[in-house]
PDB file as gemmi writes it, atoms N, CA and C in Angstrom:
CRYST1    1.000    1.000    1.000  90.00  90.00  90.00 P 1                      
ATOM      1  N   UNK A   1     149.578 133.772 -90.042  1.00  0.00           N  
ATOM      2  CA  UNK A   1     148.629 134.848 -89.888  1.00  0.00           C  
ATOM      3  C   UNK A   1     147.444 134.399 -89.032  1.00  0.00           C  
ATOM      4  N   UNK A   2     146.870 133.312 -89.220  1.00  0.00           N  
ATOM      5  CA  UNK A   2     145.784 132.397 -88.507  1.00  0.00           C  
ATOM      6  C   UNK A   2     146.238 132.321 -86.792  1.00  0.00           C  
ATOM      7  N   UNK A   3     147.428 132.237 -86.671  1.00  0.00           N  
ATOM      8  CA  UNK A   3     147.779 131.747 -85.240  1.00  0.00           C  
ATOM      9  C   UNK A   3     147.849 133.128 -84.481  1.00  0.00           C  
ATOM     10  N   UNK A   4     148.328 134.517 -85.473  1.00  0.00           N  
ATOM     11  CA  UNK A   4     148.320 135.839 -84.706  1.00  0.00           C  
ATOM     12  C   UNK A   4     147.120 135.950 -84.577  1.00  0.00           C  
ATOM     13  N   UNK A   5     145.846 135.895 -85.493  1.00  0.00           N  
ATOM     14  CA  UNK A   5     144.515 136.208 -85.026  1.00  0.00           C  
ATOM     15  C   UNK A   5     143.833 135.526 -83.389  1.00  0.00           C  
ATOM     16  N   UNK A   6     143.573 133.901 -83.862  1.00  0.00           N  
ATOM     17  CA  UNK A   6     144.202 133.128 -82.525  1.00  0.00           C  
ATOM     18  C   UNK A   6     144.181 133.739 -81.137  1.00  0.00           C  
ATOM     19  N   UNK A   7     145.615 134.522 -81.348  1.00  0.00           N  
ATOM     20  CA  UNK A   7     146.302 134.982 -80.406  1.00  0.00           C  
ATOM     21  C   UNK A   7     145.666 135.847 -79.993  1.00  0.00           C  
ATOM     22  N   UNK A   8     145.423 136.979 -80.411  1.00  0.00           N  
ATOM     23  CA  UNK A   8     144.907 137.909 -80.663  1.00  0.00           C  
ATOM     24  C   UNK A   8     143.418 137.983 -79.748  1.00  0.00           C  
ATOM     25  N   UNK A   9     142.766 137.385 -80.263  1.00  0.00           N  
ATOM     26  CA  UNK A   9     141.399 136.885 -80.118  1.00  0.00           C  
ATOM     27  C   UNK A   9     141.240 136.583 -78.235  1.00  0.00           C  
ATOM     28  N   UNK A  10     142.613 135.647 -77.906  1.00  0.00           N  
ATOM     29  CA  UNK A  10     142.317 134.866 -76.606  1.00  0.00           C  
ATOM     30  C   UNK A  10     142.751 136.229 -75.542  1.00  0.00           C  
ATOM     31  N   UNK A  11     144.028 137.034 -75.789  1.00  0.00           N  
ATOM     32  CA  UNK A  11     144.480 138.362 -75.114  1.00  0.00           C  
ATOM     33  C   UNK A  11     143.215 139.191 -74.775  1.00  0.00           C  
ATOM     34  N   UNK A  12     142.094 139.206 -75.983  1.00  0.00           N  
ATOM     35  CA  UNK A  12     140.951 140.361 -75.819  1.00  0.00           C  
ATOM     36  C   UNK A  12     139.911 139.953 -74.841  1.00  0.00           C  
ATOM     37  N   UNK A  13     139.906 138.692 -75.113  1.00  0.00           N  
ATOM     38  CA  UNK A  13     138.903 137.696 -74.177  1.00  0.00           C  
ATOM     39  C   UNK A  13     139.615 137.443 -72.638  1.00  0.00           C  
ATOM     40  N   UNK A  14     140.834 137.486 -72.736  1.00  0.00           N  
ATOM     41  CA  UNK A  14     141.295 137.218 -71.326  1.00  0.00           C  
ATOM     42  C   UNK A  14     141.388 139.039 -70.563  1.00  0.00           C  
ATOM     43  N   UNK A  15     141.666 140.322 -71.464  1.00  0.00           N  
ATOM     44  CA  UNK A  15     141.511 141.123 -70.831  1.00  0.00           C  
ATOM     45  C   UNK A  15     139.759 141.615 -70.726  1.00  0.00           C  
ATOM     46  N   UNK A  16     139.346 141.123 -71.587  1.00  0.00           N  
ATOM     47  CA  UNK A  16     137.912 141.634 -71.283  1.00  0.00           C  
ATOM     48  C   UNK A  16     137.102 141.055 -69.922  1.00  0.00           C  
ATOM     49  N   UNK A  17     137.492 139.905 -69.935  1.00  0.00           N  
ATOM     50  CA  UNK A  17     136.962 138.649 -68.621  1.00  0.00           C  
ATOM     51  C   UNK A  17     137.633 139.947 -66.976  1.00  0.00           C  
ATOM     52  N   UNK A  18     138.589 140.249 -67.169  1.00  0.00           N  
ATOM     53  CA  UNK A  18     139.183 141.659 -65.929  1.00  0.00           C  
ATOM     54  C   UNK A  18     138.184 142.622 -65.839  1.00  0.00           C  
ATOM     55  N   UNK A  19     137.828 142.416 -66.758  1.00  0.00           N  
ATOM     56  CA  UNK A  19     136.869 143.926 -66.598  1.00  0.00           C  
ATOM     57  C   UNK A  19     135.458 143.754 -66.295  1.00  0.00           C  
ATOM     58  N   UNK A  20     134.945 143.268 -65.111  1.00  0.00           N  
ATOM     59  CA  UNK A  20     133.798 143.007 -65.270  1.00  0.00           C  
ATOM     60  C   UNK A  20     133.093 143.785 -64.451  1.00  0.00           C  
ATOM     61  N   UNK A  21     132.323 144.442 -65.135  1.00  0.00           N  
ATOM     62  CA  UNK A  21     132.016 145.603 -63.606  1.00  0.00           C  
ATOM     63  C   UNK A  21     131.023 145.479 -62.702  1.00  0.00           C  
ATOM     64  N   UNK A  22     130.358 144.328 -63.184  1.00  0.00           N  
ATOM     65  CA  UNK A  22     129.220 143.923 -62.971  1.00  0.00           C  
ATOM     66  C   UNK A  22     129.391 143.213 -60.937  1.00  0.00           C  
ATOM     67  N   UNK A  23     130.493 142.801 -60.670  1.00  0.00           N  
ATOM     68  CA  UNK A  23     130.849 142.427 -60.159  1.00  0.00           C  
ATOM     69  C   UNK A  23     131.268 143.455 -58.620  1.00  0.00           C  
ATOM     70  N   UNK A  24     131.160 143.416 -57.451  1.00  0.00           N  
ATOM     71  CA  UNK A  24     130.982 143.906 -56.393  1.00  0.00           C  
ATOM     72  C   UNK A  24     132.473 144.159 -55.883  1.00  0.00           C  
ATOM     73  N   UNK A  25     132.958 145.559 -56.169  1.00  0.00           N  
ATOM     74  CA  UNK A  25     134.184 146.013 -55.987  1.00  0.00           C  
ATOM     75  C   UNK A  25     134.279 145.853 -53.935  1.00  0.00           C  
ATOM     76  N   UNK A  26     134.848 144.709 -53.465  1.00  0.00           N  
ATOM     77  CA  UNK A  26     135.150 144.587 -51.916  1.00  0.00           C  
ATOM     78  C   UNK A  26     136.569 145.238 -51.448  1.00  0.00           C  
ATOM     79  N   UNK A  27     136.774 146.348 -50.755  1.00  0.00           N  
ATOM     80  CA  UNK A  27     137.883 146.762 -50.331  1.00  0.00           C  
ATOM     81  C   UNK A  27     138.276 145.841 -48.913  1.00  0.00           C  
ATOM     82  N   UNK A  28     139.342 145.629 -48.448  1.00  0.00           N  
ATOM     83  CA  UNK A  28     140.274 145.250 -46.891  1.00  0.00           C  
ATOM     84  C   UNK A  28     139.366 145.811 -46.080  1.00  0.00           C  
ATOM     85  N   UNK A  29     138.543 145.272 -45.294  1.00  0.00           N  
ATOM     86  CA  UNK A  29     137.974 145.762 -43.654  1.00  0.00           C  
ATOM     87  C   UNK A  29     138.817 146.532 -43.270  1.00  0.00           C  
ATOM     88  N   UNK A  30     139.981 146.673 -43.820  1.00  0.00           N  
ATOM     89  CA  UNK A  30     140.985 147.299 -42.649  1.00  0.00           C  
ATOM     90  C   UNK A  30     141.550 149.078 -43.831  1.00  0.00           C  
ATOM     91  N   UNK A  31     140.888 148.847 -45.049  1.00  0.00           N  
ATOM     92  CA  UNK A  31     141.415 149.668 -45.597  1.00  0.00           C  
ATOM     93  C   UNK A  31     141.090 151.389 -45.070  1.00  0.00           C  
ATOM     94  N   UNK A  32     139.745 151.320 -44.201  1.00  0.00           N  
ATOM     95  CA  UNK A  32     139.539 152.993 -43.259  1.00  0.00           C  
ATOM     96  C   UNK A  32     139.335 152.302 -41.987  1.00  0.00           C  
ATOM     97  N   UNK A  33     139.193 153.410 -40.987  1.00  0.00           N  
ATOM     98  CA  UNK A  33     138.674 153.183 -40.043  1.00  0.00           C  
ATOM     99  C   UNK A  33     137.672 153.253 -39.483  1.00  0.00           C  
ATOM    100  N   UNK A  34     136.943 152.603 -38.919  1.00  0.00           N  
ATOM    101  CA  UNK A  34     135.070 152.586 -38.971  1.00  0.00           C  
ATOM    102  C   UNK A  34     134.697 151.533 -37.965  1.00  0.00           C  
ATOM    103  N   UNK A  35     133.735 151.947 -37.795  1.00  0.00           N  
ATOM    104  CA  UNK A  35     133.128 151.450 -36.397  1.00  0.00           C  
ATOM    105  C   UNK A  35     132.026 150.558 -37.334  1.00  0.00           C  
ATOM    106  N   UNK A  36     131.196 149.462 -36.875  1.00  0.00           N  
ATOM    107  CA  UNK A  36     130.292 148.496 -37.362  1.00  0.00           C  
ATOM    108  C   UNK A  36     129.261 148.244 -36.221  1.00  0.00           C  
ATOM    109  N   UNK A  37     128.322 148.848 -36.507  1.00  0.00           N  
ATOM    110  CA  UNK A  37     126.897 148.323 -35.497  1.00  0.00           C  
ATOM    111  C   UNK A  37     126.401 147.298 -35.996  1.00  0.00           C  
ATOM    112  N   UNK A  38     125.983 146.446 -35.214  1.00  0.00           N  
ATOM    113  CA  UNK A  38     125.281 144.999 -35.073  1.00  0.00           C  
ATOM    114  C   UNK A  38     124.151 144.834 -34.133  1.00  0.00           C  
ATOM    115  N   UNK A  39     123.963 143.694 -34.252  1.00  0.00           N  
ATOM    116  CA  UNK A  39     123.181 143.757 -32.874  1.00  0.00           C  
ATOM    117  C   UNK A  39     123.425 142.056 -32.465  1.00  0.00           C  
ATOM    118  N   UNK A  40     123.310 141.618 -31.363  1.00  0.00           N  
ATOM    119  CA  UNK A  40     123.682 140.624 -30.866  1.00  0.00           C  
ATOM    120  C   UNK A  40     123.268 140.377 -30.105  1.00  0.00           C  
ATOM    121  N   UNK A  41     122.575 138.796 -29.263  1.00  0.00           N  
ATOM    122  CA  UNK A  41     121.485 138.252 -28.502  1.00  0.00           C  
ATOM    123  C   UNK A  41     120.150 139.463 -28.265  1.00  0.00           C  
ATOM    124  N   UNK A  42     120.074 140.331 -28.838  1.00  0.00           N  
ATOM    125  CA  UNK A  42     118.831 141.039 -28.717  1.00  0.00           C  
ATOM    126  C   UNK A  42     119.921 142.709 -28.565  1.00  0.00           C  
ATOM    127  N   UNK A  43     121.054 142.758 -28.469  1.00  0.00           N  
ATOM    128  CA  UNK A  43     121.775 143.859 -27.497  1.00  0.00           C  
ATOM    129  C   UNK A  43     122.606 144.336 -29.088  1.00  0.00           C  
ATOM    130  N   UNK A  44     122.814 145.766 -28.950  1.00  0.00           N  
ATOM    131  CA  UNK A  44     123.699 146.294 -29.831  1.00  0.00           C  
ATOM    132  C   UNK A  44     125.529 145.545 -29.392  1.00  0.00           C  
ATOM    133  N   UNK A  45     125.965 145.765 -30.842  1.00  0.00           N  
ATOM    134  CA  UNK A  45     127.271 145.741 -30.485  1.00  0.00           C  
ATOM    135  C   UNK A  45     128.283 146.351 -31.130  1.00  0.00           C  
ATOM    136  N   UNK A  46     129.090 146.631 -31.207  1.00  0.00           N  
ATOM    137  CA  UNK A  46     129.878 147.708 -32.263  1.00  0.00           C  
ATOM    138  C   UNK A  46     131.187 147.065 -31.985  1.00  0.00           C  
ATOM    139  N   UNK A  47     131.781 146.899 -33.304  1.00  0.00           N  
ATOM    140  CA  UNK A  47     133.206 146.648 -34.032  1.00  0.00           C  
ATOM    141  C   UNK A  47     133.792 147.742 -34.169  1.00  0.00           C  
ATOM    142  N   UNK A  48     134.920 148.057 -33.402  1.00  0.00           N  
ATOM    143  CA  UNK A  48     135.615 149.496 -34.185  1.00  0.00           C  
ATOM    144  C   UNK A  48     136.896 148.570 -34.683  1.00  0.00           C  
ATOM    145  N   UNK A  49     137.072 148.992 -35.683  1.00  0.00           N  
ATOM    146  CA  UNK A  49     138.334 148.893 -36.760  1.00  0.00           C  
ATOM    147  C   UNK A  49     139.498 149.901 -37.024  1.00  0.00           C  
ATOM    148  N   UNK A  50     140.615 149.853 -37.026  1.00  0.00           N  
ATOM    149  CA  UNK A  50     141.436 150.927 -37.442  1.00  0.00           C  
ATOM    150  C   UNK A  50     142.099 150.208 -38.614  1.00  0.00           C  
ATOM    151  N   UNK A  51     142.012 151.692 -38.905  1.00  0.00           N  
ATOM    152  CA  UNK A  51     143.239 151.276 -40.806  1.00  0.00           C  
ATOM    153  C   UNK A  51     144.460 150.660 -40.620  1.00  0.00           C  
ATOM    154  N   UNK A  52     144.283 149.776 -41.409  1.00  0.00           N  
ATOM    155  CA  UNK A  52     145.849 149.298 -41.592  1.00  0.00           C  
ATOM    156  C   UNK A  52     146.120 147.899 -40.555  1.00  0.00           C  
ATOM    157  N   UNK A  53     145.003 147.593 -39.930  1.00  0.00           N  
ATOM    158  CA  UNK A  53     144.877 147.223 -38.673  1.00  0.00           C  
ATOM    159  C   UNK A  53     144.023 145.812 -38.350  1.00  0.00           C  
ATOM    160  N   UNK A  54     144.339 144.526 -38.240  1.00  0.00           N  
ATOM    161  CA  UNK A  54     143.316 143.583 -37.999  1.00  0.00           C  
ATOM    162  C   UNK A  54     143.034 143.219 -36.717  1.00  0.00           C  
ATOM    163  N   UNK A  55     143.793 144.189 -35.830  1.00  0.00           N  
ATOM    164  CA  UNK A  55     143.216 144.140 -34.251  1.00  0.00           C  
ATOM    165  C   UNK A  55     142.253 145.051 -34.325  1.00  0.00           C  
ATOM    166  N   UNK A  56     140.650 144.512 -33.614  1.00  0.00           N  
ATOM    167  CA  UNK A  56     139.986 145.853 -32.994  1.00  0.00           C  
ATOM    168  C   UNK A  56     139.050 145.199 -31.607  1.00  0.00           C  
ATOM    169  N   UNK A  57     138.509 146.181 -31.632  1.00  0.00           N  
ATOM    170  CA  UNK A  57     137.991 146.348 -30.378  1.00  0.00           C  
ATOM    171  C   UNK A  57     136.873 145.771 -30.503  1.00  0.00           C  
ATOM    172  N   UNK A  58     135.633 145.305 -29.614  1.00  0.00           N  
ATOM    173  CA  UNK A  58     134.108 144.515 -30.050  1.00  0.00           C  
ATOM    174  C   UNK A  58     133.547 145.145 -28.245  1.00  0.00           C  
ATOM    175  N   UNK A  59     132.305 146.524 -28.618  1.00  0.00           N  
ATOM    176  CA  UNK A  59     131.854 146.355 -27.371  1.00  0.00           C  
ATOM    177  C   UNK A  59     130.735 146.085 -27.462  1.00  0.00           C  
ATOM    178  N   UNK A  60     130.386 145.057 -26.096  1.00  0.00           N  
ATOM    179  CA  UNK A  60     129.155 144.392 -26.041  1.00  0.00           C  
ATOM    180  C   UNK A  60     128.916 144.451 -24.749  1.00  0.00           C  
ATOM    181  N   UNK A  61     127.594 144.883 -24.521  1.00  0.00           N  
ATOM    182  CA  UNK A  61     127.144 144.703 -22.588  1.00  0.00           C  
ATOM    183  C   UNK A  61     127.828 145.534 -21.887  1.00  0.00           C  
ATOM    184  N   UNK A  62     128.440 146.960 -22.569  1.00  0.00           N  
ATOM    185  CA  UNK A  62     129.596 147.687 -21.609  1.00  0.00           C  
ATOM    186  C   UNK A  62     130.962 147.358 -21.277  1.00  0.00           C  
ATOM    187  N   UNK A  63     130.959 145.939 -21.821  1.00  0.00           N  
ATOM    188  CA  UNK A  63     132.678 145.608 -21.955  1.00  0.00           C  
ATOM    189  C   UNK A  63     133.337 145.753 -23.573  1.00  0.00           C  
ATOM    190  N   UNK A  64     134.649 146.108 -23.314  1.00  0.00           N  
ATOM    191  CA  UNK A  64     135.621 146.133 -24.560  1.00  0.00           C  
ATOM    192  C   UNK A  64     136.047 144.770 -24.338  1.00  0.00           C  
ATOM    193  N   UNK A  65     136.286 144.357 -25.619  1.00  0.00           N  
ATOM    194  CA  UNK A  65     137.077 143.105 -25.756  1.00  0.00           C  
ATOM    195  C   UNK A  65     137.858 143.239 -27.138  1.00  0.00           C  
ATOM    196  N   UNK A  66     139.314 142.656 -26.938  1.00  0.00           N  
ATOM    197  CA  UNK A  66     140.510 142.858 -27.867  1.00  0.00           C  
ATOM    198  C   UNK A  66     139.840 141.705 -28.682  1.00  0.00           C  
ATOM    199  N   UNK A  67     139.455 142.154 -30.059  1.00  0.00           N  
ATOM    200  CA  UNK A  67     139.313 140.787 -31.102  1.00  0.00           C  
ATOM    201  C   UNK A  67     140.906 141.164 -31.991  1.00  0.00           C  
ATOM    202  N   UNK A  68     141.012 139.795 -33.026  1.00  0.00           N  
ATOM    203  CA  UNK A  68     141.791 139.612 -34.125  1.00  0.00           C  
ATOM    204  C   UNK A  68     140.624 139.238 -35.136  1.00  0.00           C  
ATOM    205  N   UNK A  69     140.805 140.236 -36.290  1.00  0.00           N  
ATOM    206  CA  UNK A  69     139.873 139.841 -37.515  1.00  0.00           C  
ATOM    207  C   UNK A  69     141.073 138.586 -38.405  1.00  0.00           C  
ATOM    208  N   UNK A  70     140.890 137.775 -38.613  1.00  0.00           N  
ATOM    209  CA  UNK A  70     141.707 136.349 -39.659  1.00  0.00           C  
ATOM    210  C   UNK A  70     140.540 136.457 -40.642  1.00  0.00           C  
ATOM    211  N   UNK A  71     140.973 136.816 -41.872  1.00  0.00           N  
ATOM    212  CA  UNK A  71     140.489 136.351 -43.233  1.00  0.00           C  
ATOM    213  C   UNK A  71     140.663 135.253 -43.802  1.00  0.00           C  
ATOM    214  N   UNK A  72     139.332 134.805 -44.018  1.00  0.00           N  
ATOM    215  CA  UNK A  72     139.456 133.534 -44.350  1.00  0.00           C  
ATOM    216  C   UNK A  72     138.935 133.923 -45.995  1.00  0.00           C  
ATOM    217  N   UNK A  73     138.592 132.833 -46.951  1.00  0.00           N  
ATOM    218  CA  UNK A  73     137.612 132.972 -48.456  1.00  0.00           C  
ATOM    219  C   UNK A  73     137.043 133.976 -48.169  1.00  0.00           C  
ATOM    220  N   UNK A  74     136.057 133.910 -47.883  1.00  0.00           N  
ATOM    221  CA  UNK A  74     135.001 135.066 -47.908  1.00  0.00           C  
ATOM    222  C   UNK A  74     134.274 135.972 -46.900  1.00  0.00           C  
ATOM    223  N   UNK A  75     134.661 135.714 -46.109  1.00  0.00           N  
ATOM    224  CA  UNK A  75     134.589 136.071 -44.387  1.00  0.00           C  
ATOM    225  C   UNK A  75     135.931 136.466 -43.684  1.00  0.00           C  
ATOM    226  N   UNK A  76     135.428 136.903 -42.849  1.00  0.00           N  
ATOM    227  CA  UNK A  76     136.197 137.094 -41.509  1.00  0.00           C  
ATOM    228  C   UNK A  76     136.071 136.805 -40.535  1.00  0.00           C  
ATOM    229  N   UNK A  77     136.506 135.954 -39.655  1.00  0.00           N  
ATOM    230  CA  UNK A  77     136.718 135.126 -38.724  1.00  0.00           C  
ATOM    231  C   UNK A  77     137.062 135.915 -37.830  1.00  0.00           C  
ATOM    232  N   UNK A  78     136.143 136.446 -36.413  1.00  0.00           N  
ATOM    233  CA  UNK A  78     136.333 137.482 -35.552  1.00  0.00           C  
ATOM    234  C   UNK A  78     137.431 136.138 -34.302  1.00  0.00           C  
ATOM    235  N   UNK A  79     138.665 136.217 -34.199  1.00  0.00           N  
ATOM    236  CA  UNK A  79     139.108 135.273 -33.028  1.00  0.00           C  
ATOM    237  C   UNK A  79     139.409 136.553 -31.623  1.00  0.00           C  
ATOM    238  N   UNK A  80     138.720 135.472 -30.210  1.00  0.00           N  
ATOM    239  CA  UNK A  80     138.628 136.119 -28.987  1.00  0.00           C  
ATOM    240  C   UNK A  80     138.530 134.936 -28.105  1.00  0.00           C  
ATOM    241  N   UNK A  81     138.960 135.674 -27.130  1.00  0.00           N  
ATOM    242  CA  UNK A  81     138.906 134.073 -25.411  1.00  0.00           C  
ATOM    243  C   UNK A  81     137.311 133.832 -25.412  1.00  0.00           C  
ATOM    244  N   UNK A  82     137.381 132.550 -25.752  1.00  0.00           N  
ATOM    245  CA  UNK A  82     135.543 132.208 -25.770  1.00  0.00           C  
ATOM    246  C   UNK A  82     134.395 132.725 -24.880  1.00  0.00           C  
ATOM    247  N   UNK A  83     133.117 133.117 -25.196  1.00  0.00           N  
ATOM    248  CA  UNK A  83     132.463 133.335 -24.391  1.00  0.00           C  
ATOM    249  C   UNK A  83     131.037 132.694 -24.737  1.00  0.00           C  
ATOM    250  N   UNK A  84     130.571 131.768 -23.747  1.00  0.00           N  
ATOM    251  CA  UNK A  84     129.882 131.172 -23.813  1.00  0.00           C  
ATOM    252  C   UNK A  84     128.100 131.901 -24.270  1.00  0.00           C  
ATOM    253  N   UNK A  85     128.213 133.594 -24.210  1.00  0.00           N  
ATOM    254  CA  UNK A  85     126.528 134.132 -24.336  1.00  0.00           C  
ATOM    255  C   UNK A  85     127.079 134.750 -25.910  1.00  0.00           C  
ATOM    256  N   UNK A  86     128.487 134.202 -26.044  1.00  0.00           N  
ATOM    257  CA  UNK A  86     128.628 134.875 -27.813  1.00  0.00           C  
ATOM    258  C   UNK A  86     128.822 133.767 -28.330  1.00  0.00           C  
ATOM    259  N   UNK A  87     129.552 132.965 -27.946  1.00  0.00           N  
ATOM    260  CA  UNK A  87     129.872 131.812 -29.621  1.00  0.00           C  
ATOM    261  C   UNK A  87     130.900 132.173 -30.280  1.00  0.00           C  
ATOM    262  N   UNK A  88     130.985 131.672 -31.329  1.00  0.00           N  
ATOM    263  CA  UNK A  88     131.871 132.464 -32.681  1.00  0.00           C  
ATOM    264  C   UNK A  88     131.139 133.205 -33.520  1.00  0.00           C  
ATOM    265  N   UNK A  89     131.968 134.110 -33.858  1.00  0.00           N  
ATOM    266  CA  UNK A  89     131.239 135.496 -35.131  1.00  0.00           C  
ATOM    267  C   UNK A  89     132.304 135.439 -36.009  1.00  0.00           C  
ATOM    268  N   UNK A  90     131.948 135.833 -37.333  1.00  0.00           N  
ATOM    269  CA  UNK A  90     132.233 136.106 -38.396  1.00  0.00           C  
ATOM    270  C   UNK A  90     131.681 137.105 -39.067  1.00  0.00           C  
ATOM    271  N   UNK A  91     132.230 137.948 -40.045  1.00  0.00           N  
ATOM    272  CA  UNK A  91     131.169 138.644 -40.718  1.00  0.00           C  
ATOM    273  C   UNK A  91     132.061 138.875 -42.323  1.00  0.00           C  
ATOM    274  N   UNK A  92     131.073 139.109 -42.947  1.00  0.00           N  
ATOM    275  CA  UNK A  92     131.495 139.073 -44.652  1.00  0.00           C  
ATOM    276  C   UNK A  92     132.096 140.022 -44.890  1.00  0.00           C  
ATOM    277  N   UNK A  93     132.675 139.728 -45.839  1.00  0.00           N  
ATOM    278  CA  UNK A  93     134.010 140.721 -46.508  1.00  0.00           C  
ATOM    279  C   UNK A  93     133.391 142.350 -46.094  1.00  0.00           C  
ATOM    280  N   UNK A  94     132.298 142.827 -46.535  1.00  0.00           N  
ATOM    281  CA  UNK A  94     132.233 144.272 -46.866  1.00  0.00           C  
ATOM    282  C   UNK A  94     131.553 144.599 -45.675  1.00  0.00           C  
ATOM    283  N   UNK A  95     131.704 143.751 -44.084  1.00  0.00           N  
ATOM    284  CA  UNK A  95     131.483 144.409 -42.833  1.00  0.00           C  
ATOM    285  C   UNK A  95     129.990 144.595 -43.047  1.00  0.00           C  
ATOM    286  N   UNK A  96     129.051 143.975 -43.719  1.00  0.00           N  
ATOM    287  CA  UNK A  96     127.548 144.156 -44.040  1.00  0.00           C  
ATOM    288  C   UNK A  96     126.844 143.288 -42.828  1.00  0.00           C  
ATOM    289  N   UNK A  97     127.522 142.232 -42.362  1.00  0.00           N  
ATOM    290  CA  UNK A  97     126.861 141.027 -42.291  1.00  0.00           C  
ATOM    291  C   UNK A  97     127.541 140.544 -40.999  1.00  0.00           C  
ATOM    292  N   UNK A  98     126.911 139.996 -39.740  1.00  0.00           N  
ATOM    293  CA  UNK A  98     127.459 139.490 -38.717  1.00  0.00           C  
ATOM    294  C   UNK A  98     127.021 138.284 -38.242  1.00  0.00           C  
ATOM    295  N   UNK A  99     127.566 136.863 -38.629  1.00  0.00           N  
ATOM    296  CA  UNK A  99     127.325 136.163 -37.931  1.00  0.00           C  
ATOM    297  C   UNK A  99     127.545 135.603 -37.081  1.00  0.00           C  
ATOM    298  N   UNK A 100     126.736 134.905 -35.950  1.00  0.00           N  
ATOM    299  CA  UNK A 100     126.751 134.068 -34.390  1.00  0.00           C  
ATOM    300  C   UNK A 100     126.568 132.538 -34.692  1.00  0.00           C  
ATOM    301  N   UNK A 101     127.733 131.962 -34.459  1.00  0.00           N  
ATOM    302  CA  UNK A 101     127.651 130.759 -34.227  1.00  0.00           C  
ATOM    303  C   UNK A 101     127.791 129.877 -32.884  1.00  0.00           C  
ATOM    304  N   UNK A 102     125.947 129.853 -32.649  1.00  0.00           N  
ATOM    305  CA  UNK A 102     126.255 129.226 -31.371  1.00  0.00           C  
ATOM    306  C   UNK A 102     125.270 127.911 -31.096  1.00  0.00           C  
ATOM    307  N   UNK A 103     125.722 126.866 -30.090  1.00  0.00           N  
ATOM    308  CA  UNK A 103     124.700 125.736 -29.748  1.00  0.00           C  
ATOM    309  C   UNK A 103     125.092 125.343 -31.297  1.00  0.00           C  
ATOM    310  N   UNK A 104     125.308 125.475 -32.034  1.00  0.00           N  
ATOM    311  CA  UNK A 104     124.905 124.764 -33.026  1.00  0.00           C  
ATOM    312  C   UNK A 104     124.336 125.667 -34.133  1.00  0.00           C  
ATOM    313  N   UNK A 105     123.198 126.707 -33.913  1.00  0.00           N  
ATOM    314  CA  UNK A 105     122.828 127.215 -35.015  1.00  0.00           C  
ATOM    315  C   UNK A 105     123.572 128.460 -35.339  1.00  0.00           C  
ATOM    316  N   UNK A 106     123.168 129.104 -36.450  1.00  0.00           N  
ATOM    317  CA  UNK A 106     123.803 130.397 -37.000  1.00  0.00           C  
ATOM    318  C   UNK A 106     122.742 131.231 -37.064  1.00  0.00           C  
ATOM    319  N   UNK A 107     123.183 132.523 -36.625  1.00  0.00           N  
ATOM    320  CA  UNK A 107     121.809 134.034 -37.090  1.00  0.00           C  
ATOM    321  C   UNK A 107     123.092 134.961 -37.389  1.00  0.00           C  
ATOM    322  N   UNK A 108     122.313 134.883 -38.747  1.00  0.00           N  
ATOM    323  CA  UNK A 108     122.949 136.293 -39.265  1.00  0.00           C  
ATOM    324  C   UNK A 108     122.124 137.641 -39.135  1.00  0.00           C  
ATOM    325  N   UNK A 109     122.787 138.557 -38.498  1.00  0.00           N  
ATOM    326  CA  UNK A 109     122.573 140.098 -38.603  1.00  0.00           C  
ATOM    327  C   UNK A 109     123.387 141.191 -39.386  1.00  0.00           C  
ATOM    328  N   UNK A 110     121.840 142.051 -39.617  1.00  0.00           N  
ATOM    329  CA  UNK A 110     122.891 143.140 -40.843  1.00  0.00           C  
ATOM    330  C   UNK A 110     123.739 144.347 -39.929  1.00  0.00           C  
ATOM    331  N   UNK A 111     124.381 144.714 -40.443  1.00  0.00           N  
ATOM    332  CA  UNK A 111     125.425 146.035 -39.635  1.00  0.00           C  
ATOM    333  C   UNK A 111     125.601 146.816 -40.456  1.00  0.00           C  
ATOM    334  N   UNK A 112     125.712 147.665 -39.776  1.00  0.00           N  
ATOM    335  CA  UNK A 112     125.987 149.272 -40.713  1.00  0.00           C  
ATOM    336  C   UNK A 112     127.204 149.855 -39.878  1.00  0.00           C  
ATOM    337  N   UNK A 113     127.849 150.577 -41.064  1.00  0.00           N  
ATOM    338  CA  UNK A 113     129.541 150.702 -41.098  1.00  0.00           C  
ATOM    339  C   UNK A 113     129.270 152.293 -40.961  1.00  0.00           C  
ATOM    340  N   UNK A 114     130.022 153.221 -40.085  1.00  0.00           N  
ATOM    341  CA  UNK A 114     130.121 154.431 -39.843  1.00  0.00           C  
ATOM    342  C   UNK A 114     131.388 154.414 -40.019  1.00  0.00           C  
ATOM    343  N   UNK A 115     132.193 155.481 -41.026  1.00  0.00           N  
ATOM    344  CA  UNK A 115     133.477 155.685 -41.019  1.00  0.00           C  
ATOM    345  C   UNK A 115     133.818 156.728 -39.900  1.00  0.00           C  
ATOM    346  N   UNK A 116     135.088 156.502 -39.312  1.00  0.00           N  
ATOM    347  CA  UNK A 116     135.585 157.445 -38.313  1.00  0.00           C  
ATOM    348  C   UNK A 116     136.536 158.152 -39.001  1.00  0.00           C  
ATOM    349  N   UNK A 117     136.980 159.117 -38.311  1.00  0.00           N  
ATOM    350  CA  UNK A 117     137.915 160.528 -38.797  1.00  0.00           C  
ATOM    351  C   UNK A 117     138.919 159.561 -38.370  1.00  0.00           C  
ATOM    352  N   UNK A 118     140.284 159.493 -38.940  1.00  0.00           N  
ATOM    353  CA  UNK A 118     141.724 159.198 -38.856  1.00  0.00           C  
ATOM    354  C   UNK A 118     142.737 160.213 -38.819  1.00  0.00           C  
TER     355      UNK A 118                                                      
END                                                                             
């Protein structure tokens, strides 16, 4: 009887630990489609995303450029043919956050996510 309680006891604690709501529900970058404003060396830049989709588009300075979003832990790893006035970018799971890694240092900028019609 001791070992069903036990039992019992660890099931409630292991489903209760699931339920935590407290915790920041992150959907797939890729789960709508939505465009992401940033801003970058002083200049806007916009991420468009399509659903379903980890290719998108990144325009900056009047050019399109084909990115691949790669998920990494907790980020996303924007990969593109290098460019020496961008660096590498990344930005956090919920498309909030854009960072530039360049020379050496990092600046993070905030972005705001506009969903598009599909």
């Amino acid at each position: 009887m001791r070992t069903q309680g036990v039992l019992f006891s660890l099931i409630l604690t292991l489903a209760l630990w699931g339920c935590d709501t407290q915790a920041p529900k992150v959907e797939a970058i890729d789960s709508q489609s939505k465009t992401l404003s940033c801003s970058l060396n002083g200049s806007p830049i916009q991420i468009l995303i399509t659903k379903g989709s980890l290719d998108a588009s990144l325009l900056y300075q009047g050019k399109e450029i084909k990115v691949n979003l790669l998920e990494v832990k907790d980020f996303y790893q924007i990969l593109m043919r290098f460019d020496p006035q961008i660096g590498q970018l990344k930005m956090n799971k919920m498309g909030s956050e854009l960072t530039q890694v360049k020379n050496g240092s990092e600046q993070t900028t905030a972005c705001v996510a506009e969903l598009n019609k599909s």
